[in-house]
mmCIF file as Biopython writes it, N, C-alpha, C and O atoms, coordinates in Angstrom:
data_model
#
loop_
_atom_site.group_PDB
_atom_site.id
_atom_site.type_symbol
_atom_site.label_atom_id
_atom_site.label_alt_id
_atom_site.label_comp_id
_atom_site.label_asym_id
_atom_site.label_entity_id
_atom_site.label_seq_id
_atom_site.pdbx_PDB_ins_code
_atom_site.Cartn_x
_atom_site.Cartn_y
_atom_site.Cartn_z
_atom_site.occupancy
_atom_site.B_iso_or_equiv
_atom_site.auth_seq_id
_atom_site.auth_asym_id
_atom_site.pdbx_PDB_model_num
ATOM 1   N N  . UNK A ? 1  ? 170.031 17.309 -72.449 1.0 0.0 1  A 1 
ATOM 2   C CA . UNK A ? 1  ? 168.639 17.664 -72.353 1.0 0.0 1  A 1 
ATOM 3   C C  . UNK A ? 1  ? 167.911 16.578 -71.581 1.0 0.0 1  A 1 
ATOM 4   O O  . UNK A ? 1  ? 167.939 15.449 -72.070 1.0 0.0 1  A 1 
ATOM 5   N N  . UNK A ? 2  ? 167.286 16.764 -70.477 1.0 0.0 2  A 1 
ATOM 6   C CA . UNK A ? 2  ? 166.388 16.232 -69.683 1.0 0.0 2  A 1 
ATOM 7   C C  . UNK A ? 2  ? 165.240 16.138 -70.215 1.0 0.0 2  A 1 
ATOM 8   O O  . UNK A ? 2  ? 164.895 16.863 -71.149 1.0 0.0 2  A 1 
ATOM 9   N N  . UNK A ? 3  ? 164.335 15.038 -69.582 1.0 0.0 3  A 1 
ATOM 10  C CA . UNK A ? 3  ? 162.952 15.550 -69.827 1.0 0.0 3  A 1 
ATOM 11  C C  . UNK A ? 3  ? 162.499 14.832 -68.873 1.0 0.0 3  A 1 
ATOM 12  O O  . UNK A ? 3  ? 162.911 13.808 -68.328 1.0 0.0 3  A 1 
ATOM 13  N N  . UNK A ? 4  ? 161.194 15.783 -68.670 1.0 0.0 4  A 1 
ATOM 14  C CA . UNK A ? 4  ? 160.699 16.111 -67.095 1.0 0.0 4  A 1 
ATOM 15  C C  . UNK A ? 4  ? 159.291 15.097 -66.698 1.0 0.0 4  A 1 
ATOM 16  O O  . UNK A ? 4  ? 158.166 15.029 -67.194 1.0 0.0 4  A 1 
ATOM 17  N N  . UNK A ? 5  ? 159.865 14.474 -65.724 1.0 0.0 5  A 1 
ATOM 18  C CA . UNK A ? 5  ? 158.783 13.629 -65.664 1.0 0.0 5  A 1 
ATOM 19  C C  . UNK A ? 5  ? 157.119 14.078 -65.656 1.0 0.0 5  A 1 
ATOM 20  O O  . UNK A ? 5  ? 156.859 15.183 -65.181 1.0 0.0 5  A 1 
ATOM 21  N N  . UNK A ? 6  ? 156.008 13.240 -66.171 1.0 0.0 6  A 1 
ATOM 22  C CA . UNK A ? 6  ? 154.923 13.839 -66.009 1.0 0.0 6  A 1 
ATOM 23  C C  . UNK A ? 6  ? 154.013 14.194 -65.417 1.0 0.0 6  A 1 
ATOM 24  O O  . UNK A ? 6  ? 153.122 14.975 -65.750 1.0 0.0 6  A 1 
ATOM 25  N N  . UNK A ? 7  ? 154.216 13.487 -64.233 1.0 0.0 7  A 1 
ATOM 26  C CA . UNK A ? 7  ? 153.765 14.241 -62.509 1.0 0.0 7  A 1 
ATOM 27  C C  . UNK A ? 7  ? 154.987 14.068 -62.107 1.0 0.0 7  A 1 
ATOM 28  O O  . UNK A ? 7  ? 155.996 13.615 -62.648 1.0 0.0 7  A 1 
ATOM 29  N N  . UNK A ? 8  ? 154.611 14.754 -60.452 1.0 0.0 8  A 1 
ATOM 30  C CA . UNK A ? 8  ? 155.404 14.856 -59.919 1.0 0.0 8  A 1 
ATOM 31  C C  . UNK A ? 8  ? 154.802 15.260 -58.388 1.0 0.0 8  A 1 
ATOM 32  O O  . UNK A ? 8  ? 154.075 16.253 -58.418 1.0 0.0 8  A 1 
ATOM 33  N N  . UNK A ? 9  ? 154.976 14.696 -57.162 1.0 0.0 9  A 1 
ATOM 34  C CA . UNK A ? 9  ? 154.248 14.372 -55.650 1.0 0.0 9  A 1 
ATOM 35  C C  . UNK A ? 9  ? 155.164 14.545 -55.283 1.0 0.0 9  A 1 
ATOM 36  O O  . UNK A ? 9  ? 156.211 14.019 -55.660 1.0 0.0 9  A 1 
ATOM 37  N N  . UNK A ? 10 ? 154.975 15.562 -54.196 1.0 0.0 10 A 1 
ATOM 38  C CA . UNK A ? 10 ? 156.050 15.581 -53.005 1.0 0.0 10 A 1 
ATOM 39  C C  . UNK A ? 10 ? 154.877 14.478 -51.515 1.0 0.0 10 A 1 
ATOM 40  O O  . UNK A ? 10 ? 153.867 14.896 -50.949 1.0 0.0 10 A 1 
ATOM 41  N N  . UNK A ? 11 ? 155.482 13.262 -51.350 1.0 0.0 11 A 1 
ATOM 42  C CA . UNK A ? 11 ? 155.053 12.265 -50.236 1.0 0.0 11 A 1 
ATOM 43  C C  . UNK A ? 11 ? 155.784 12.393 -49.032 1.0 0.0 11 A 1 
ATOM 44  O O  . UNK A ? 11 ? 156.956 12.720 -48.846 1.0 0.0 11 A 1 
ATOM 45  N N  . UNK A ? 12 ? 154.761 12.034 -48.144 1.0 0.0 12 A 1 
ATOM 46  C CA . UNK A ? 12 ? 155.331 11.913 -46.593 1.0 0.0 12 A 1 
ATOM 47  C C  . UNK A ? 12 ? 155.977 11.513 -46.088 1.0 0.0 12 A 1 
ATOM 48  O O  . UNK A ? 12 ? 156.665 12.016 -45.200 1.0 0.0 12 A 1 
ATOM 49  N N  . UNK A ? 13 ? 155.973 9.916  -46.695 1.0 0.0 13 A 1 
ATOM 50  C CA . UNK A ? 13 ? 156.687 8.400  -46.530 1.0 0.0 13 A 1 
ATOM 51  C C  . UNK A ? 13 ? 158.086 8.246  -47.602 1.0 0.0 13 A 1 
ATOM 52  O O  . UNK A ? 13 ? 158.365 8.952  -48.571 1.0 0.0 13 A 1 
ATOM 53  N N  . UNK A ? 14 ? 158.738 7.209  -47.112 1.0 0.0 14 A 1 
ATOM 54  C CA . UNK A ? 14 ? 159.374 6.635  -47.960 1.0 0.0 14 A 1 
ATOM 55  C C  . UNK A ? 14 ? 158.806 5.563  -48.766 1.0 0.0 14 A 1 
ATOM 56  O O  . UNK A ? 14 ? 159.217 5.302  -49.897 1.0 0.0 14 A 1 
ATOM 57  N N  . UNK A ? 15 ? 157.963 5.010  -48.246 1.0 0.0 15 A 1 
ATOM 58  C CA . UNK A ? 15 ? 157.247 4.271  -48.867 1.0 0.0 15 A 1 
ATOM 59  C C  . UNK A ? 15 ? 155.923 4.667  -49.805 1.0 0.0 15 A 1 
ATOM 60  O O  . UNK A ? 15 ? 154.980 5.198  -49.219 1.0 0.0 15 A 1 
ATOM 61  N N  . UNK A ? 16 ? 155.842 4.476  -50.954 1.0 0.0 16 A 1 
ATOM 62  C CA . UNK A ? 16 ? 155.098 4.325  -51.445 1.0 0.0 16 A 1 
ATOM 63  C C  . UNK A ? 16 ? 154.370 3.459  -52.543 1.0 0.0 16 A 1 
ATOM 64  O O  . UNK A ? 16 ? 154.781 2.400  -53.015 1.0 0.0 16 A 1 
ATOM 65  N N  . UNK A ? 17 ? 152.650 4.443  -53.000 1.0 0.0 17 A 1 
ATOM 66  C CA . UNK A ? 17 ? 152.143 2.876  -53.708 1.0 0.0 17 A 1 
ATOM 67  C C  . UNK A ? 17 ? 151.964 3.911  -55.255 1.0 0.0 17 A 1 
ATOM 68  O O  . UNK A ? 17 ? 151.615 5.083  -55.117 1.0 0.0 17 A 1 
ATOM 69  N N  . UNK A ? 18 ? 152.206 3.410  -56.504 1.0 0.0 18 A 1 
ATOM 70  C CA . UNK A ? 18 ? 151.149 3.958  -57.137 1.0 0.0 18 A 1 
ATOM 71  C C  . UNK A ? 18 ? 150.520 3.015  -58.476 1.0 0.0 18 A 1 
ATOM 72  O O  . UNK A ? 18 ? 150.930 2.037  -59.102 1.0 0.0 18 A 1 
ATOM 73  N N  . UNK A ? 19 ? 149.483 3.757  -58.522 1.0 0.0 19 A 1 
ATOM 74  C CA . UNK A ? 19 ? 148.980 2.226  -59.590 1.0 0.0 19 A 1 
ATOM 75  C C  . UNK A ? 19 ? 148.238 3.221  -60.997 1.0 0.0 19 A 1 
ATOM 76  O O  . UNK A ? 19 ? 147.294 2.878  -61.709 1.0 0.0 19 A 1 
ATOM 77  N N  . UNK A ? 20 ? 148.988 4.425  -61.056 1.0 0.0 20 A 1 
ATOM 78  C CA . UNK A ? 20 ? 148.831 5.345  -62.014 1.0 0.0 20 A 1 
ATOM 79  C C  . UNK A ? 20 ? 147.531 6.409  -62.288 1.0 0.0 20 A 1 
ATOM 80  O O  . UNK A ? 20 ? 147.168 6.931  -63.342 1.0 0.0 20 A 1 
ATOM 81  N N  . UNK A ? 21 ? 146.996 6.516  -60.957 1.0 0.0 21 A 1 
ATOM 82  C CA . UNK A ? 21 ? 145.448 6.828  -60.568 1.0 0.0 21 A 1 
ATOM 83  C C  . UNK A ? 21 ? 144.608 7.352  -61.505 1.0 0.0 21 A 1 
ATOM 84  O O  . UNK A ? 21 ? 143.850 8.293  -61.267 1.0 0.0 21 A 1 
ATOM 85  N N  . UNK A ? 22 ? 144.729 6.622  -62.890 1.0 0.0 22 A 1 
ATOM 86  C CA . UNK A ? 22 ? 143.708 6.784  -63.429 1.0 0.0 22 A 1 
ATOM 87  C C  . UNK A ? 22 ? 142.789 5.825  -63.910 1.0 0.0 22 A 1 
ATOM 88  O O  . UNK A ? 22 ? 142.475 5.394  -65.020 1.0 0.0 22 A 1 
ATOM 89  N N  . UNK A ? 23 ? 142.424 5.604  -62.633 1.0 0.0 23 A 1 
ATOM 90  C CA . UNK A ? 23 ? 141.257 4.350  -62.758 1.0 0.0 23 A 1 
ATOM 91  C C  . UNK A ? 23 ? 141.462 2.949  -63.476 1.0 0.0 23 A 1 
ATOM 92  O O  . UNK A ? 23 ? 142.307 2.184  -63.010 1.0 0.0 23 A 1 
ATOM 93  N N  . UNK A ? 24 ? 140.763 2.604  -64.528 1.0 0.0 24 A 1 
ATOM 94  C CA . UNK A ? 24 ? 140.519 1.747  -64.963 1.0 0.0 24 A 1 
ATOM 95  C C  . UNK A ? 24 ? 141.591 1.513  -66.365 1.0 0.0 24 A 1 
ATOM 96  O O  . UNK A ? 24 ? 141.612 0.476  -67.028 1.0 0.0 24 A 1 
ATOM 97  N N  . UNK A ? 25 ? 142.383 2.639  -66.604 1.0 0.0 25 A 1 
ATOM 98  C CA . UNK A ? 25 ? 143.568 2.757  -67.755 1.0 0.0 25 A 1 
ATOM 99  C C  . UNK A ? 25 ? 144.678 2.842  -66.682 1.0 0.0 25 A 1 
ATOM 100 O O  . UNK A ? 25 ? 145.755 2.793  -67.275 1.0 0.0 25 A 1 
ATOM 101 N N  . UNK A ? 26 ? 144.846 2.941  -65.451 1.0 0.0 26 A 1 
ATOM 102 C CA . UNK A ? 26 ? 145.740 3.063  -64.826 1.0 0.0 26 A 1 
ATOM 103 C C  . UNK A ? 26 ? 147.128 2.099  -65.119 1.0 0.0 26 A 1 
ATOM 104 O O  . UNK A ? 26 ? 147.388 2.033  -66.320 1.0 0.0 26 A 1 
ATOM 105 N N  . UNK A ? 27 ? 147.822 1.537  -64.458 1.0 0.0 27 A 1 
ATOM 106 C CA . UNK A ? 27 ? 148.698 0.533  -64.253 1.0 0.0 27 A 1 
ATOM 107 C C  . UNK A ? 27 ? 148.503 -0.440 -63.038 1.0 0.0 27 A 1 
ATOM 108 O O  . UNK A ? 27 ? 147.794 -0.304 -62.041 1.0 0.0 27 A 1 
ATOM 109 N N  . UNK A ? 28 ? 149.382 -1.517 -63.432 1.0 0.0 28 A 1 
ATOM 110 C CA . UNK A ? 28 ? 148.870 -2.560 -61.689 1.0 0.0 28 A 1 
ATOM 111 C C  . UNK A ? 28 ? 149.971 -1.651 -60.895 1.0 0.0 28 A 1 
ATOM 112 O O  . UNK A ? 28 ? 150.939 -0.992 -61.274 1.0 0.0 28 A 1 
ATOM 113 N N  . UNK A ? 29 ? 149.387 -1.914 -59.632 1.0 0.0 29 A 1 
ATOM 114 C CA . UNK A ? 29 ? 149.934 -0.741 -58.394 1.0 0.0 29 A 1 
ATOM 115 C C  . UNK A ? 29 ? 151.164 -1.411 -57.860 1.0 0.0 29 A 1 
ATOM 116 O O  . UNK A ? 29 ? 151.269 -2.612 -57.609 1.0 0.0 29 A 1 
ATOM 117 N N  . UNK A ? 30 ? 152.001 -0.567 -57.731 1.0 0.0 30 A 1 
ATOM 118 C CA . UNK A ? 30 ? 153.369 -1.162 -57.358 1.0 0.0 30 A 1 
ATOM 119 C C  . UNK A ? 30 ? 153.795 -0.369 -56.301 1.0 0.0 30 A 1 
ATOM 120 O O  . UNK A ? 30 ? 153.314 0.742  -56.076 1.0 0.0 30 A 1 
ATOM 121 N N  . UNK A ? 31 ? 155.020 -1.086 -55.384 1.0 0.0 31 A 1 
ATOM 122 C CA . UNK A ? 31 ? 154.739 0.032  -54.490 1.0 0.0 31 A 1 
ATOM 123 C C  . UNK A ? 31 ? 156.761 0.056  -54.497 1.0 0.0 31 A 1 
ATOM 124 O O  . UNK A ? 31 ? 157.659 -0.770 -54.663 1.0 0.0 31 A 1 
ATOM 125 N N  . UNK A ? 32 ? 156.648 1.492  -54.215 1.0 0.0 32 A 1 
ATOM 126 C CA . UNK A ? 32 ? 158.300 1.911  -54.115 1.0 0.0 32 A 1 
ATOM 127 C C  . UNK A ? 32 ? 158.774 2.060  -52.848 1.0 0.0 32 A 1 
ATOM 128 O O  . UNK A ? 32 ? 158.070 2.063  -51.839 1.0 0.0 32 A 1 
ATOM 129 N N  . UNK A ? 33 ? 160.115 2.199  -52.889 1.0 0.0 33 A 1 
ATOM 130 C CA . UNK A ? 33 ? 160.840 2.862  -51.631 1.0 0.0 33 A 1 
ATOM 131 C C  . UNK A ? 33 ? 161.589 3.923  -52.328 1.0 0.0 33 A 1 
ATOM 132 O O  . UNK A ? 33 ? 162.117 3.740  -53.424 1.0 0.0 33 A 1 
ATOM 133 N N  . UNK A ? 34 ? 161.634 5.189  -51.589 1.0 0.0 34 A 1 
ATOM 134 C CA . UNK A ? 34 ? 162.258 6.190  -51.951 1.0 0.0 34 A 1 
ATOM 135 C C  . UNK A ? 34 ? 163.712 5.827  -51.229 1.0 0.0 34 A 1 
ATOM 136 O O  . UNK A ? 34 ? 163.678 5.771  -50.000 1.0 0.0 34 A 1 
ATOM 137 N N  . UNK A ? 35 ? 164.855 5.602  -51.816 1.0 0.0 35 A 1 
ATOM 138 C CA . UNK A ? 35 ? 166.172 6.155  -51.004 1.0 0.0 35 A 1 
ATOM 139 C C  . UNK A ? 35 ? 166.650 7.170  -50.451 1.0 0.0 35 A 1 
ATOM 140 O O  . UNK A ? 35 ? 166.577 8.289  -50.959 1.0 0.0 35 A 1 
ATOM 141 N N  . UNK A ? 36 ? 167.217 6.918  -49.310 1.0 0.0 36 A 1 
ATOM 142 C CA . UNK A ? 36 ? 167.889 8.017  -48.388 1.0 0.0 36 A 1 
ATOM 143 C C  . UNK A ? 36 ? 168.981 8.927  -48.905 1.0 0.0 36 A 1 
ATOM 144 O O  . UNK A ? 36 ? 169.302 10.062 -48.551 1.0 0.0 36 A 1 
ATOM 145 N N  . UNK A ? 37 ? 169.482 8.093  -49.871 1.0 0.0 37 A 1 
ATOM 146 C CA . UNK A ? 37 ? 170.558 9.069  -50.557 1.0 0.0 37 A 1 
ATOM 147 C C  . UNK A ? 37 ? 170.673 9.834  -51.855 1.0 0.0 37 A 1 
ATOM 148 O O  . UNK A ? 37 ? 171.662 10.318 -52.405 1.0 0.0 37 A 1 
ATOM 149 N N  . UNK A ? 38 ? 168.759 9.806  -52.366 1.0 0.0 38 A 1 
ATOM 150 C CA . UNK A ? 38 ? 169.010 9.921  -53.683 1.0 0.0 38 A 1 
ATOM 151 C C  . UNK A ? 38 ? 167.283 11.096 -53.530 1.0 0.0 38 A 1 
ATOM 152 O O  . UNK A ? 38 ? 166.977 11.881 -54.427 1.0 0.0 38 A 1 
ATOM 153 N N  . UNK A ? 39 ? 166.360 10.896 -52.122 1.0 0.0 39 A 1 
ATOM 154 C CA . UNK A ? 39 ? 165.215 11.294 -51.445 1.0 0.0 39 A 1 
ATOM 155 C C  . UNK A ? 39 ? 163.764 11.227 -52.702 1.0 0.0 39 A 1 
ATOM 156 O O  . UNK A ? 39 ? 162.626 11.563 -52.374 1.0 0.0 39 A 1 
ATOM 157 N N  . UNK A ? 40 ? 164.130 10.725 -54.136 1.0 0.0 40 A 1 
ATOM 158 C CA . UNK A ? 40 ? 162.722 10.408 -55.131 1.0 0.0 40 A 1 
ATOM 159 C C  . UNK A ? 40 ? 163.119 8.984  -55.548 1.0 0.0 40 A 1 
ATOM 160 O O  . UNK A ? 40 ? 163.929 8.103  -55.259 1.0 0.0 40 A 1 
ATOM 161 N N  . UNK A ? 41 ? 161.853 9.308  -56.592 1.0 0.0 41 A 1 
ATOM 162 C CA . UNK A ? 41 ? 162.142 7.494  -57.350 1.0 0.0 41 A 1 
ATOM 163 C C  . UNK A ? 41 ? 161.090 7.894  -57.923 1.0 0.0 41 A 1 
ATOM 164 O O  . UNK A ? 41 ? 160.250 8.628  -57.401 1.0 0.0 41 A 1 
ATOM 165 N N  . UNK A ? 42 ? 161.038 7.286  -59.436 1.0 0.0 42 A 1 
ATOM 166 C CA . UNK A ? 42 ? 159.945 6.813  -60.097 1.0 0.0 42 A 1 
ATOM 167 C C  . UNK A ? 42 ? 159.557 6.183  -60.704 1.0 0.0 42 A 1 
ATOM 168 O O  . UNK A ? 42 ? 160.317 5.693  -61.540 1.0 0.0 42 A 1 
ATOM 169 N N  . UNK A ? 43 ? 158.224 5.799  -60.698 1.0 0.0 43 A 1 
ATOM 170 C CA . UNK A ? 43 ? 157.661 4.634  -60.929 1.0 0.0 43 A 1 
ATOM 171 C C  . UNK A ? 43 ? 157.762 4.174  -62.537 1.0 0.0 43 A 1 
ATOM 172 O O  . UNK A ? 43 ? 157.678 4.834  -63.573 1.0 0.0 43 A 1 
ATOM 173 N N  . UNK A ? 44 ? 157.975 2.780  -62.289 1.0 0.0 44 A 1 
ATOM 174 C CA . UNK A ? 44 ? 158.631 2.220  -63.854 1.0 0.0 44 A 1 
ATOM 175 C C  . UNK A ? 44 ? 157.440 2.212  -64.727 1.0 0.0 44 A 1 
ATOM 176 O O  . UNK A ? 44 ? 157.649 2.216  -65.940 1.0 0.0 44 A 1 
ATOM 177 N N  . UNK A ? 45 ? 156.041 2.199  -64.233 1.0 0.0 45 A 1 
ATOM 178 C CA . UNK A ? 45 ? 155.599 2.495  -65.320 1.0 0.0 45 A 1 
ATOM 179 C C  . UNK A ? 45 ? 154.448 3.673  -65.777 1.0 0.0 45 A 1 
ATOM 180 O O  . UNK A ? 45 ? 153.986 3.888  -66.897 1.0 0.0 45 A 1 
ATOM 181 N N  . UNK A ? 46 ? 154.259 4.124  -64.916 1.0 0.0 46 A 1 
ATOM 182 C CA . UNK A ? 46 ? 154.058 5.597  -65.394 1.0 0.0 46 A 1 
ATOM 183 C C  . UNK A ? 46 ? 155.029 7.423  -65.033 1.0 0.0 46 A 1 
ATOM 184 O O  . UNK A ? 46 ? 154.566 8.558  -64.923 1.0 0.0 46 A 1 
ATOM 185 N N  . UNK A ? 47 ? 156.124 7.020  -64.974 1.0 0.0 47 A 1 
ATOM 186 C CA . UNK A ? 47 ? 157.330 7.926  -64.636 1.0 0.0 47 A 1 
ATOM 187 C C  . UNK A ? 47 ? 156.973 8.659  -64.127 1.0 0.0 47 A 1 
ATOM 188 O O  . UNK A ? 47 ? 157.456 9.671  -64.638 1.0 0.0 47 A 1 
ATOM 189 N N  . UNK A ? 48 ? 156.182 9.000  -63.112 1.0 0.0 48 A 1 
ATOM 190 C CA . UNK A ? 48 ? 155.472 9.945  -61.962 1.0 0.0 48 A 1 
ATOM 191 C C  . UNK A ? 48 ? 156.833 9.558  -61.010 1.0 0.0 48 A 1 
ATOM 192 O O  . UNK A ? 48 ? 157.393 8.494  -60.747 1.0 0.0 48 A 1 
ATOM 193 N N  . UNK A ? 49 ? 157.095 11.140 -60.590 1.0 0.0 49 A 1 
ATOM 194 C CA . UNK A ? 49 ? 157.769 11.301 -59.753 1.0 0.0 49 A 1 
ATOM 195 C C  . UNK A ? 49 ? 157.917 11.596 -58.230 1.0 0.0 49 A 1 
ATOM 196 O O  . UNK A ? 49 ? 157.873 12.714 -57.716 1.0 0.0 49 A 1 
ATOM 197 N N  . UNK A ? 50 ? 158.064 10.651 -57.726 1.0 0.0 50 A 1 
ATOM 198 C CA . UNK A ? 50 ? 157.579 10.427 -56.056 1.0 0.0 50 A 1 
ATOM 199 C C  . UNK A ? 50 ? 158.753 11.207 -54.951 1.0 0.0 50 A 1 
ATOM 200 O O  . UNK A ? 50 ? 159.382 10.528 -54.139 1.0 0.0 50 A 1 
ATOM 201 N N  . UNK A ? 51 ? 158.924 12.663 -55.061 1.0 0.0 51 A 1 
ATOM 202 C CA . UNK A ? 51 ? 160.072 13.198 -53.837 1.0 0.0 51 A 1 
ATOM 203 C C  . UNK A ? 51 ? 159.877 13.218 -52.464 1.0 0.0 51 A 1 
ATOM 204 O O  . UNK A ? 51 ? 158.734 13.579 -52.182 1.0 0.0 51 A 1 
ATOM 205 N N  . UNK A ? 52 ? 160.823 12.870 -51.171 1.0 0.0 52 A 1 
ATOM 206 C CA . UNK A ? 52 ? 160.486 12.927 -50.274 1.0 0.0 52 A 1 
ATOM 207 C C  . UNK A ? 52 ? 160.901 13.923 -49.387 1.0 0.0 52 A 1 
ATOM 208 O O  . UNK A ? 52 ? 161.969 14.239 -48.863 1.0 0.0 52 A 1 
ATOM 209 N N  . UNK A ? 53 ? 159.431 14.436 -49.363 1.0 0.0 53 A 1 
ATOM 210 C CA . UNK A ? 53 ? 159.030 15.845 -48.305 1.0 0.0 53 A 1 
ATOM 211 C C  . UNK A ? 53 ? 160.272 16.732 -47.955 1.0 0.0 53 A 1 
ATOM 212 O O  . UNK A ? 53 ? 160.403 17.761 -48.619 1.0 0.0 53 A 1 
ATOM 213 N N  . UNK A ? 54 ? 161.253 16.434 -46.931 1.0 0.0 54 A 1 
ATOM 214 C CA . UNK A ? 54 ? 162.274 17.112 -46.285 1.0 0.0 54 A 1 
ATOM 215 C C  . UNK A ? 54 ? 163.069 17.387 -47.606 1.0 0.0 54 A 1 
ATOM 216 O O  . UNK A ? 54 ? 163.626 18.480 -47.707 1.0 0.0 54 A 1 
ATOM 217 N N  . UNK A ? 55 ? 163.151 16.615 -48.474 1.0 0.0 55 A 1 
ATOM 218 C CA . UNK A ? 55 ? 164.435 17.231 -49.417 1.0 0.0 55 A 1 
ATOM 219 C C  . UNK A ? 55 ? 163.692 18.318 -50.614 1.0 0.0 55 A 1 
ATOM 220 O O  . UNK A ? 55 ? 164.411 19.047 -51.298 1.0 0.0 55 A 1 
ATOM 221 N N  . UNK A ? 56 ? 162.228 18.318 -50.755 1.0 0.0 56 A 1 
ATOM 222 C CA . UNK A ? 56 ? 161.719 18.796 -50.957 1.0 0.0 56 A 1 
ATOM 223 C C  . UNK A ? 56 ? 161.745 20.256 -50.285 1.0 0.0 56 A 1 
ATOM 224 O O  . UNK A ? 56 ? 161.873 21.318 -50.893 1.0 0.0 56 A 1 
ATOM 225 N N  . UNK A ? 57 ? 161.591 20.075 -48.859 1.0 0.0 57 A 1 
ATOM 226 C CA . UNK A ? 57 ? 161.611 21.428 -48.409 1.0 0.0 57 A 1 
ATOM 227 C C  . UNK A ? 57 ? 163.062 22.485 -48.609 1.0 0.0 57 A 1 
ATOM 228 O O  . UNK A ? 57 ? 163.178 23.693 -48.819 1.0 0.0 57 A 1 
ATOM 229 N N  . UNK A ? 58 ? 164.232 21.162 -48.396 1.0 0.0 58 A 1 
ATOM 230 C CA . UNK A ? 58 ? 165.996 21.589 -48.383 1.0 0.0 58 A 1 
ATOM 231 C C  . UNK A ? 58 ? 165.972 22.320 -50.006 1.0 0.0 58 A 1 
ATOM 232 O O  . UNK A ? 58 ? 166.934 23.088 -50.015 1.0 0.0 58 A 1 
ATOM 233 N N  . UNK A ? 59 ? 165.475 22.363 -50.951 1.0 0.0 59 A 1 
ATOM 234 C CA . UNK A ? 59 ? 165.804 22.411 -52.637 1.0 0.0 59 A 1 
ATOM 235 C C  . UNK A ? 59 ? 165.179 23.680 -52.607 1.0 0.0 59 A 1 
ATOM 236 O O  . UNK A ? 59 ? 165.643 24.484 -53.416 1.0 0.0 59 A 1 
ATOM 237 N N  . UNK A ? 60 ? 164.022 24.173 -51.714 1.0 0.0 60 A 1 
ATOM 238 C CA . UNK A ? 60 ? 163.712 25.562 -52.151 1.0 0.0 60 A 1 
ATOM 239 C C  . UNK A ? 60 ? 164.573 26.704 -51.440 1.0 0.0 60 A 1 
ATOM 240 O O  . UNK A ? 60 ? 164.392 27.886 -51.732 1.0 0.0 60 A 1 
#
């Protein structure tokens, strides 16, 4: 049994930032790299899930 992260962004970049965009309860902003061989990642501390675009498009 999985469980499913609680967002989830399909991004442009491999790079990204997130700092949990909710303002002032947010988290400090960290920024990721998505891998080429794996195309998400998510962030260690609010488990928002960051996929990148093309493999996004390949999965539907």
């Amino acid at each position: 049994m999985t469980i499913e992260a609680p967002e989830t962004r399909i991004v442009h970049s491999r790079k990204v930032a997130c700092d949990g965009s909710e303002g002032a309860l947010g988290h400090p902003r960290v920024y990721l790299q998505i891998p080429e061989e794996q195309n998400w990642v998510e962030c260690p501390y609010c488990d928002c899930k960051f996929i990148y675009e093309d493999a996004a498009k390949a999965a539907e």
